[in-house]
N, C-alpha and C positions, 0 to 999 in steps of 0.2 A: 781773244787772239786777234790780233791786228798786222798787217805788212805795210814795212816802211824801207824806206831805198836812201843812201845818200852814198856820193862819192869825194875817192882823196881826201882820206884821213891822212896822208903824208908822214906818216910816225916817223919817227929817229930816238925809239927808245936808246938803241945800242951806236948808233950813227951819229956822227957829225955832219948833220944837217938842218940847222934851225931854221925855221920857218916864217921868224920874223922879218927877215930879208924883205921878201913877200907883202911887206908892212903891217900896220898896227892891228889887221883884223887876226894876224897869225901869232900876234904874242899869246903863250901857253895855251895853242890851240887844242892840248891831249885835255888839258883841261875842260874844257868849251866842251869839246864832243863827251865829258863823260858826263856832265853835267845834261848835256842834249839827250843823252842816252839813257839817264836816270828816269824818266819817263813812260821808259818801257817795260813789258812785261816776261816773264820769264818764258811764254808761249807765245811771242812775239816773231815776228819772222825781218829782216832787211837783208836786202840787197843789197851789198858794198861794191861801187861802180870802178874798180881799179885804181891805183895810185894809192895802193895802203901803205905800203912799208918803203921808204930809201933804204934801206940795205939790197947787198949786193947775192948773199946765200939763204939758203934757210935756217944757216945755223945764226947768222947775224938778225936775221930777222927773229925769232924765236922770240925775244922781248916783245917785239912788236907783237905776234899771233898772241902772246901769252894776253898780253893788255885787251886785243881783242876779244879774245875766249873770255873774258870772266866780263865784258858788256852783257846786258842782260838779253835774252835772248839767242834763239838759233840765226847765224849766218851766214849769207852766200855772196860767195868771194869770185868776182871775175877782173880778169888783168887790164892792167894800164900799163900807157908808156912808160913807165918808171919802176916799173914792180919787176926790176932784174933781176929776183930772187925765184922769177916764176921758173917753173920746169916742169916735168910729165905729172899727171894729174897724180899717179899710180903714186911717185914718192912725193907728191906732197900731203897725199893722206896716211901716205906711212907717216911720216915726220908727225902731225899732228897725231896721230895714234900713239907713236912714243914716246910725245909728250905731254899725253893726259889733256888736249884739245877737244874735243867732239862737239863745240857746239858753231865749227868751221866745215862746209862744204865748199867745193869749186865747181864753177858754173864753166865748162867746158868740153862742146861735142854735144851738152845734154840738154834737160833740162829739168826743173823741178816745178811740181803741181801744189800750187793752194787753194785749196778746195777746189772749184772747176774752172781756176786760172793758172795757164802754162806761165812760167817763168823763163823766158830765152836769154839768148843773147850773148855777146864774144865783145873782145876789145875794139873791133872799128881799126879805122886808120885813115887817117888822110891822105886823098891820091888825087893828081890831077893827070889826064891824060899827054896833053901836050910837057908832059916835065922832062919827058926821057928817060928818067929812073928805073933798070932794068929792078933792082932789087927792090925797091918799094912797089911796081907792078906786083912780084911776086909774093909777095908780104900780103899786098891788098886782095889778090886771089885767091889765098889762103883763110883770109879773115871771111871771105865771101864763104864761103865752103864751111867754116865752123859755123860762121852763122845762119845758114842754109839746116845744118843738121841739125840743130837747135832750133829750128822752126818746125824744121816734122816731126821732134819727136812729139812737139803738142799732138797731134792727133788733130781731133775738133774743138780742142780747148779754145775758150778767149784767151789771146795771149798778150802780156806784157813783156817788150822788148828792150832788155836794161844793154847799155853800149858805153864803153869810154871815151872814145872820141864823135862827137858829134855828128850825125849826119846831116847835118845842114847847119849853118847859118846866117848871116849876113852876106851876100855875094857871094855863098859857098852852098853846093848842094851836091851830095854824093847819089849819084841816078842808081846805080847801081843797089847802095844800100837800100835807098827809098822803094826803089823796084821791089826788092824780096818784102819789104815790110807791106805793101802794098800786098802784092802776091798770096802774102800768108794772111792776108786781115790781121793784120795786128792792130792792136784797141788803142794801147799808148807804150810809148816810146820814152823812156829814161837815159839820162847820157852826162859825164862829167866833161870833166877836161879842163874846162874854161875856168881862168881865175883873174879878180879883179875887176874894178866896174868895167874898164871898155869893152873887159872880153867880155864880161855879163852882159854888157847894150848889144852885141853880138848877136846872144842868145837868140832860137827861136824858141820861146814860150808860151804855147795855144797851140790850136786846131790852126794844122795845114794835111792838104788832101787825104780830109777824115781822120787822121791818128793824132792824137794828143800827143805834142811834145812838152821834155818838161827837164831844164837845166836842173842837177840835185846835186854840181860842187859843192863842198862842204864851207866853204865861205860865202857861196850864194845861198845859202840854206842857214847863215848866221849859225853855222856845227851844229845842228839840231835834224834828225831823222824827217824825213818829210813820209807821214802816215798816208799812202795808196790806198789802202782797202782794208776794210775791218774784216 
């Protein structure tokens, strides 16, 4: 059994959304990731870092979940900016219950333990204070807060903290996130978002104050799972 993490599979099974737009690394990118994915084992564990599906419901998305459920392996699903299909945890594990899903949980409020490593972590957001933005403050408070709870519920666990928008990078650094990760000892830090070389030269990837960061977009990752921990 092995744990692997990547973020933004971007499906558009049921969608008009193609993703070659994006250029040549996204032509039949569903392909790419299954091929990435062929590698893995049926007791295998990944973290999908948000930005799964372009659909707008759960019922549009339903292709997209179906595609995912039969990747090999059990996985855990937390939100991105794009994943408007998101809504209370409660129906979206009914939806995947009524449609014969189970090898999908949602990473939200909680957290899940492999072996004696917590699994945290919430979507992030990007906030600058001087912006003014009454509603993205309160977006960003809220994101503080889920991701707060999902730090305690590790206990004493070492924890690995999976995020969809970045907590740092290039002339960018969110105190606030870094603080709680800090806070909680968190070991390493997972985080999508970023697509394309310059947002990639963006990236921060390595040791900065003791937590290992590590871009795992699914273009920066060449669609292929990035294996964490056996």
């Amino acid at each position: 059994m092995s744990l692997y993490t990547i973020g933004d599979l971007h499906l558009a099974m049921s969608s008009d959304k193609p993703m070659d737009v994006f250029g040549d690394a996204w032509k039949e990118h569903d392909k790419r990731l299954a091929a990435g994915f062929s590698a893995l084992k049926e007791d295998d564990v990944t973290v999908l870092c948000g930005d799964l599906s372009w659909a707008m419901s759960l019922e549009e998305a339903r292709e997209d979940f179906l595609w995912i459920h039969r990747l090999p392996g059990r996985k855990i699903l937390l939100k991105g900016n794009h994943d408007y299909w998101w809504t209370t945890a409660a129906k979206m594990n009914r939806f995947f219950r009524d449609n014969g899903i189970d090898t999908l949980e949602i990473l939200h409020n909680n957290c899940y333990f492999y072996g004696d490593t917590a699994l945290c972590g919430t979507r992030g957001w990007f906030y600058e204070e001087d912006s003014g933005d009454a509603h993205a403050r309160k977006v960003f408070l809220r994101e503080l807060i889920r991701l707060e709870a999902s730090l305690k519920a590790a206990g004493e666990r070492e924890i690995f903290c999976f995020l969809h928008y970045p907590p740092l990078a290039e002339r960018y650094e969110c105190a606030e996130i870094l603080e709680l990760l800090q806070k909680y000892r968190v070991k390493r830090c997972y985080y999508g978002h970023l697509h394309g070389p310059r947002s990639h030269r963006s990236a921060v990837d390595g040791l900065y104050g003791g937590i290992e960061f590590h871009l795992v977009s699914a273009d920066y990752l060449d669609f292929r799972p990035l294996k964490i921990l056996e």
